[in-house]
N, C-alpha and C positions, 0 to 999 in steps of 0.2 A: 426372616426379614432380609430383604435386598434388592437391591437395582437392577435395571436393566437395559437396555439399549434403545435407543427409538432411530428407525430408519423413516425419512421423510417426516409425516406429523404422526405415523403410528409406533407404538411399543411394540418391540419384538421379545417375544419368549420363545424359550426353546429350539433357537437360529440362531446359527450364526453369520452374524454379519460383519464385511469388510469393512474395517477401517476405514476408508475411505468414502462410506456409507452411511456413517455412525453420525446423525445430525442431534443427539442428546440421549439425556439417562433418563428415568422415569422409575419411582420405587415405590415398596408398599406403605412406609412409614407416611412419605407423602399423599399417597392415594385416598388412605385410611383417613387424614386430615380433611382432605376434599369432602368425601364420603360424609362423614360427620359433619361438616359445613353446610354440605346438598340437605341432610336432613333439619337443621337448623331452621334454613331456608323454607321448607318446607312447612314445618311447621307455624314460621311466622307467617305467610302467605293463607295458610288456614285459618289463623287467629285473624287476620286481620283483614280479608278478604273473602275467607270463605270456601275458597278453592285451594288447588298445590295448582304451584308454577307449570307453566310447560317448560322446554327442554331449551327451547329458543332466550323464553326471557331468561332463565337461569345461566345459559351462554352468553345474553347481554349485560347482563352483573357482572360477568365476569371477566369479563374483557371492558367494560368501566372501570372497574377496579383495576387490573391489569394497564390499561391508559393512562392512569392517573400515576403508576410507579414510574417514576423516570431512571430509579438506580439500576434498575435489570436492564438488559441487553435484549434484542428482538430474539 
């Protein structure tokens, strides 16, 4: 398990990147939480609708969510 760099809005593995490139970290422990989340989601969308999400509304949850935290930094 461990972190890794993200240059721009992607994750970089197995690069390296300059310092001066490095716009955040990105790791599995985190990931892994998503992951579990995404199927959550999923499955309530089934129950409750019938269908699974597409890609878009699930990206619009989450940046709802994400909008709504004021204590994190952009």
């Amino acid at each position: 398990m461990g972190y890794w760099k993200m240059k721009g809005e992607q994750s970089v593995l197995f690069v390296e990147v300059p310092e001066e490139e490095i716009t955040g970290a990105w790791g599995d422990r985190p990931a892994d939480t998503i992951g579990y989340a995404v199927d959550e989601i999923i499955a309530q969308f089934e129950e409750d609708l019938g269908r699974k999400p597409t890609k878009q509304e699930i990206r619009n949850g989450l940046m709802f969510t994400l909008n709504a935290i004021d204590y994190l930094e952009d």
